[in-house]
C-alpha positions as a Markdown table, in Angstrom:
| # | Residue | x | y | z |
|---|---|---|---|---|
| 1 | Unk | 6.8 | 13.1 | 11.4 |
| 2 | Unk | 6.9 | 9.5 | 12.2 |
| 3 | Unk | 4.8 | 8.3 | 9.3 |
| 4 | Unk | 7.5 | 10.5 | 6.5 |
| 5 | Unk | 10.3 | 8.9 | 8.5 |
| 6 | Unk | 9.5 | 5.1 | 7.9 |
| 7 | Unk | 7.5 | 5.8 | 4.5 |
| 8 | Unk | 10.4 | 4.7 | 2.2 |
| 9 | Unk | 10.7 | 1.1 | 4.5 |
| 10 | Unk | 6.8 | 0.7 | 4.2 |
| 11 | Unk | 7.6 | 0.7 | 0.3 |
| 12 | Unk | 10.6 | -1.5 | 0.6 |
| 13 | Unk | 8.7 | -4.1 | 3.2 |
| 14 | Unk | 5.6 | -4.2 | 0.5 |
| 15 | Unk | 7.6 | -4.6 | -2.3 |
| 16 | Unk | 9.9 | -7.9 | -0.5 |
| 17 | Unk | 5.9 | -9.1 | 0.5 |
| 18 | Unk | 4.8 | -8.8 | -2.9 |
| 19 | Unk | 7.8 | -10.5 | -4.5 |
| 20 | Unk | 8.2 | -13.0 | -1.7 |
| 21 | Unk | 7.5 | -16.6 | -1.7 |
| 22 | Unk | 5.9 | -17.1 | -5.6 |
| 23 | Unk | 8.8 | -14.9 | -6.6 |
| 24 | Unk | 6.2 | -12.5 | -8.4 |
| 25 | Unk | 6.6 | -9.6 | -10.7 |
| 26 | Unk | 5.4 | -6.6 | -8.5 |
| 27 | Unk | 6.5 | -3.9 | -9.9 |
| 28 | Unk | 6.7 | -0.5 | -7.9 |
| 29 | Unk | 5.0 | 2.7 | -9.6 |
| 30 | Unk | 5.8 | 5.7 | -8.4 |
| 31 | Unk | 3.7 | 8.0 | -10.2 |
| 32 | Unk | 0.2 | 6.2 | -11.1 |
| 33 | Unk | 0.4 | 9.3 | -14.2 |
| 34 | Unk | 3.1 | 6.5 | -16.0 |
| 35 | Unk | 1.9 | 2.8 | -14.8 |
| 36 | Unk | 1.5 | 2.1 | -18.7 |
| 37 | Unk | 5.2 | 3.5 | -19.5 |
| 38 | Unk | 6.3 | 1.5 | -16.7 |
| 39 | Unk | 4.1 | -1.6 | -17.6 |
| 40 | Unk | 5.3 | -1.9 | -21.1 |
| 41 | Unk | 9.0 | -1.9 | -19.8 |
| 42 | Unk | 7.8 | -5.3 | -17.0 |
| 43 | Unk | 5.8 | -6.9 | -20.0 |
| 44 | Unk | 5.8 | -10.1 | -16.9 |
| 45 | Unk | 3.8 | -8.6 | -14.1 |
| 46 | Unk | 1.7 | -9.8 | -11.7 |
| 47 | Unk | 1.1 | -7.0 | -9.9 |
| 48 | Unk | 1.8 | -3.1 | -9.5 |
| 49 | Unk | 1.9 | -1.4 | -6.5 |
| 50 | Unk | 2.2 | 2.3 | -5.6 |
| 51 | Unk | 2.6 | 4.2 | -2.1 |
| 52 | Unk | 0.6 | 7.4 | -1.5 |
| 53 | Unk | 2.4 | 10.3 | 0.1 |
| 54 | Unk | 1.8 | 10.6 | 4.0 |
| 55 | Unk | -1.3 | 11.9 | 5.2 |
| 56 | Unk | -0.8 | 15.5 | 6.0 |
| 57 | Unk | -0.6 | 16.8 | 9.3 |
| 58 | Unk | -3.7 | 19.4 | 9.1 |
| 59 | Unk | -5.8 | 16.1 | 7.9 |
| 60 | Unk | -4.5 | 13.8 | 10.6 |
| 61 | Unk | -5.2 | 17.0 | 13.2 |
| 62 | Unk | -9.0 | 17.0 | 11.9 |
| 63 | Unk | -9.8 | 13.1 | 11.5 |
| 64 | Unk | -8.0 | 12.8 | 15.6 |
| 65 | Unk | -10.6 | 15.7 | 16.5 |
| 66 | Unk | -13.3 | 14.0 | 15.2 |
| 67 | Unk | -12.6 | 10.8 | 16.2 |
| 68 | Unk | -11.9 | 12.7 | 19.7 |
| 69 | Unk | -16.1 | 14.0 | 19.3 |
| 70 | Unk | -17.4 | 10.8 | 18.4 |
| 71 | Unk | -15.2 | 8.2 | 20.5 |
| 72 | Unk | -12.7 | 8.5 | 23.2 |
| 73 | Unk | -10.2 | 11.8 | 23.7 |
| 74 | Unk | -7.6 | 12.0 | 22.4 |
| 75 | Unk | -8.6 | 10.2 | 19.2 |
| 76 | Unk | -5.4 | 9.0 | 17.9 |
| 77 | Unk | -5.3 | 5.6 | 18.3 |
| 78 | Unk | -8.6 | 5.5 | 15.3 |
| 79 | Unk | -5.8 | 7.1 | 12.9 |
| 80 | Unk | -5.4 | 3.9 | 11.1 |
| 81 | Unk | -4.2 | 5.3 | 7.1 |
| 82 | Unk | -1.5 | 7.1 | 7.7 |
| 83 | Unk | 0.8 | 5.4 | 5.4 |
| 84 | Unk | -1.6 | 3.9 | 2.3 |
| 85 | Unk | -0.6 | 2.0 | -0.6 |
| 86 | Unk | -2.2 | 0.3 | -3.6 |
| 87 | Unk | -2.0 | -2.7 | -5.1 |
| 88 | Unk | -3.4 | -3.6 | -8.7 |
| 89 | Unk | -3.4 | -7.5 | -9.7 |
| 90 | Unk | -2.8 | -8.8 | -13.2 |
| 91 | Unk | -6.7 | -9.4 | -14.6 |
| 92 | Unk | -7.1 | -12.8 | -16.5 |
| 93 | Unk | -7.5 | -16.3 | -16.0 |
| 94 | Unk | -5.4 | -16.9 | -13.3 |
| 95 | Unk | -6.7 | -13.3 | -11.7 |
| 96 | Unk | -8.5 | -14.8 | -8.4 |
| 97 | Unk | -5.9 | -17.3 | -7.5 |
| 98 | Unk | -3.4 | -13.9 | -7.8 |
| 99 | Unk | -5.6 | -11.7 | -5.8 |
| 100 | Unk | -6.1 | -14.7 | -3.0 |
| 101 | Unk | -2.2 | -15.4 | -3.0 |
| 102 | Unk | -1.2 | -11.3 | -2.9 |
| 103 | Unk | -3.8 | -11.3 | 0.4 |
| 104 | Unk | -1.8 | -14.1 | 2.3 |
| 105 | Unk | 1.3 | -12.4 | 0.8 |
| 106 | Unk | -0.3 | -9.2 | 2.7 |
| 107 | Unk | -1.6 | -10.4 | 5.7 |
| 108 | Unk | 1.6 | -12.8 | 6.4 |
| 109 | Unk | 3.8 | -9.3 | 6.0 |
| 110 | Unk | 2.1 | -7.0 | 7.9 |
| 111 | Unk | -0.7 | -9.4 | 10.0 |
């Protein structure tokens, strides 16, 4: 589908938004299993980020019925997660002023 199609330019575009204007350490995890393997090899981080695999197609097909029941038909236009991500910030003294400047970082990327 759509979603599998642009997934690996959804992780590109976060990654450039996370490393963007402060020129931050986001570091991409592909598999949360080894964020501490892949920590210890970016000792500077400020943030990790990983991308969940695309909603399935039998999940979307029951969430757009429902939303069909309880809204409008057809439903589609309340699918809102098909492409997810995560993104963990550094903890510490500086922590709020990173989780603050990695929500402008967000919102300035994707609005």
């Amino acid at each position: 589908g759509v979603a599998s199609e642009v997934l690996n330019d959804f992780k590109e575009q976060l990654g450039k938004a996370l490393n963007g204007d402060c020129g931050d350490n986001a570091v991409c995890v592909d598999d949360k299993e080894n964020v501490q393997t892949v920590l210890k090899e970016h000792q500077n981080w400020q943030r990790w980020f990983t991308v969940a695999k695309v909603k399935g197609a039998v999940r979307m097909k029951a969430k757009t019925k429902k939303y069909s029941e309880e809204k409008l038909w057809p439903g589609s236009e309340y699918l809102g997660d098909c492409l997810r991500a995560m993104v963990v910030c550094r903890g510490g003294k500086e922590s709020g002023d990173t989780i603050y400047q990695t929500w402008l970082q967000l919102k300035k990327a994707f609005g």
